[in-house]
N, C-alpha and C positions, 0 to 999 in steps of 0.2 A: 614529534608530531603531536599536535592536541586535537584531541578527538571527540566524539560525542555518541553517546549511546542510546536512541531509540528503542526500548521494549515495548514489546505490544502490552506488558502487567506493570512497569514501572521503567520508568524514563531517567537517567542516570549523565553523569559527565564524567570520561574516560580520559585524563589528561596525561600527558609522554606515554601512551602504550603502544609496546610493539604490535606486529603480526601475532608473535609467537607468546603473549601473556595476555591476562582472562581481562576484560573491562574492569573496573574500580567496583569492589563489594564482590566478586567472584560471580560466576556463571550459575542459572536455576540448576538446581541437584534436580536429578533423576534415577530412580531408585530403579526404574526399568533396565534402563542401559546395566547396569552390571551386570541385572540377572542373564540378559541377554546375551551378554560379547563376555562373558568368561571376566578373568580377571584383566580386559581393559578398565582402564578408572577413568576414559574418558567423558566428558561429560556433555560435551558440546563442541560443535564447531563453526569455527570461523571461517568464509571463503570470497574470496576475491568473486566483484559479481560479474567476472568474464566467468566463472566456475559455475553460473547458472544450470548448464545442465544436468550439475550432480545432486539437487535439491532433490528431485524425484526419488534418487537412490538412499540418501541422506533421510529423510523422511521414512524411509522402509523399514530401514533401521531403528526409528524410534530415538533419532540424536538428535538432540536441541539445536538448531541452525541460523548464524546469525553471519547477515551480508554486511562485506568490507565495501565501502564505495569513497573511495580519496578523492571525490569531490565532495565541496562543501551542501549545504542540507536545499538550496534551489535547485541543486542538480537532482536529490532527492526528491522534492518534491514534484518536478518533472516528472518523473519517472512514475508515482506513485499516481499523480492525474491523468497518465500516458493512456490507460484502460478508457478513461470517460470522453476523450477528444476520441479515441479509435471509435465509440460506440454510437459518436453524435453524427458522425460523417462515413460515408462509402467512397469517400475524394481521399487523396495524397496530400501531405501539408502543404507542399508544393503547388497543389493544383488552387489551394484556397488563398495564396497569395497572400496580401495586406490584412485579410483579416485578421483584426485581436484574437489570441486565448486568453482568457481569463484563469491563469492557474492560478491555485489558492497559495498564500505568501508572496508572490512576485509581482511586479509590474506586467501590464498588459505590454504581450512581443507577437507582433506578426508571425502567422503560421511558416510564411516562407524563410521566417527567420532563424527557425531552429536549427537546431546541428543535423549537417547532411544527413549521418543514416537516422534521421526519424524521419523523414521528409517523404519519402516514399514508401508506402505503404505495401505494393509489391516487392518490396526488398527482402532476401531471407533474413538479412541482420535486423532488420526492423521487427522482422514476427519472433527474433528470437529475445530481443528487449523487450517487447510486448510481454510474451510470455516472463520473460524477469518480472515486470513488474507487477506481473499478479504473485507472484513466488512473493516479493517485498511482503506484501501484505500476511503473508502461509505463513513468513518469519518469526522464530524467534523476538527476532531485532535486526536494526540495522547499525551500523558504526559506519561513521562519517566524518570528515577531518571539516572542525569547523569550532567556531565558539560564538559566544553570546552577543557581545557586539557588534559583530560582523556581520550576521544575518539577523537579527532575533522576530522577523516576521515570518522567515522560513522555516526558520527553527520552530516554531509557536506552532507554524500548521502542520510542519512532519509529526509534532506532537502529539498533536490532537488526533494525526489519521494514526497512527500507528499503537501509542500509550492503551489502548482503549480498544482496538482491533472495532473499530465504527466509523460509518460517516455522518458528519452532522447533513440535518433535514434538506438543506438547501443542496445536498451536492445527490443525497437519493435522489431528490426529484429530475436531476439532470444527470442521472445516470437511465434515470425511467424516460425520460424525453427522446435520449440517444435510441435506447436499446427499441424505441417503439418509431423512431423514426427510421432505422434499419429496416424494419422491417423480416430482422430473423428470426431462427427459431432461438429459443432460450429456457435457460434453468436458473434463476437467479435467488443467493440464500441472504437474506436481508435479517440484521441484525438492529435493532430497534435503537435511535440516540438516545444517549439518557437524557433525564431533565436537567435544562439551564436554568441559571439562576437568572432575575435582569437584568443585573450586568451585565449577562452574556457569557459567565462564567460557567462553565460543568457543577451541576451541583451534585453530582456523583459520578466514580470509575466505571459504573457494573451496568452493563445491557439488561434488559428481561426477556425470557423468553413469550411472556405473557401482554400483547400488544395486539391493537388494531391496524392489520396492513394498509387499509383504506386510508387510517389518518395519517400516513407518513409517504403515504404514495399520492401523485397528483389526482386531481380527481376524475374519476371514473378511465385511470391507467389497466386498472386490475380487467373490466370487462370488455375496453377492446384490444385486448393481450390474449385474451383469454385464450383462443383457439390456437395458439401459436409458442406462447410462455406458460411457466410455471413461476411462481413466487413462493419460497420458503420464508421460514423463519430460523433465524440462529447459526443452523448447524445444518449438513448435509456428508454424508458416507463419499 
């Protein structure tokens, strides 16, 4: 199998590994976990992302967690845009028919076109992929069976969301569109893009916590939110 390893601190290529051996360059050390679990020396773990519901548990723990996903990095990337289509609509894919999504790396595919259970919204398998795909993001990293050829526009944008744990500018403002056309209540912790170059290139890995919510958010999102959202910065308990 050739594989591909997504970190949210450094993005990597994982080629013949099994289930049961660490990605290429070995897994982040963690000095906590020993003190914690005695003399296990594990350091990290890997799970099939049918095993979504043990993230919670895994996380308590203080174990580095990284999701297996045997489809290639569009199916990823799916999954990782699955939060911003949930947030823009209160309809079922299903119900919005022919209309395009625009996910990031892929051709525009009609809503009714995606795979049955993401289709409906009231579906429990649905809210529990949803919830995966906020866990994606909580990750470690993901590993994905896939290589550079094959996809490299998919690859480029699972890159960029996950390498870096940020969204670039244009996907905040249509996540702020979503969550203000719902109309719910909300807690949202926004982490700042860094600057591009113009090329278009990242001209740095690192967020700051030190930024103006107004200029990254559309304009005047913050005051009719107000009574109903909150907007963080960075980090949130």
């Amino acid at each position: 199998m050739v594989g591909r390893t997504y970190n949210r601190k450094k993005t990597r290529a994982a080629s013949n590994m099994n289930m049961g051996e660490e990605p290429s360059g070995g897994l982040p050390p963690s000095t906590e976990i020993g003190r914690e679990r005695g003399n296990d020396d594990r350091e990290a773990l890997v799970i099939n992302f049918f095993y979504n519901p043990a993230f919670p548990i895994v996380a308590d723990l203080n174990v580095p967690l990284y999701f297996y996903v045997p489809s290639g990095a569009s199916v990823v990337s799916v999954f990782l845009y699955l939060p911003t289509i949930h947030n823009q609509t209160d309809k079922s894919l299903r119900e919005l028919g022919n209309t395009n999504l625009d996910i990031p790396g892929l051709p525009p595919i009609h809503a009714a076109q995606m795979p049955d259970i993401l289709i409906d919204r009231n579906n429990e398998i649905y809210n529990e992929l949803l919830d995966m795909s906020f866990n994606f993001t909580n990750s470690r990293g993901i590993i994905s069976n896939t290589f550079q050829a094959l996809e490299p526009r998919a690859i480029e944008t699972v890159e960029e969301q996950t390498s870096r744990g940020v969204f670039p500018g244009k996907q905040i403002a249509k996540i702020a569109e979503g969550l203000e056309r719902s109309g719910q209540r909300f807690f949202w912790v926004v982490r700042s893009p860094p600057p591009m170059h113009d090329s278009g290139k990242w001209m740095s890995l690192s967020a700051t916590d030190d930024f103006d919510l107004d200029a990254v958010m559309p304009k005047g999102f913050l005051d009719r939110t107000r009574d109903r959202g909150l907007v963080g910065k960075s980090w949130a308990p």
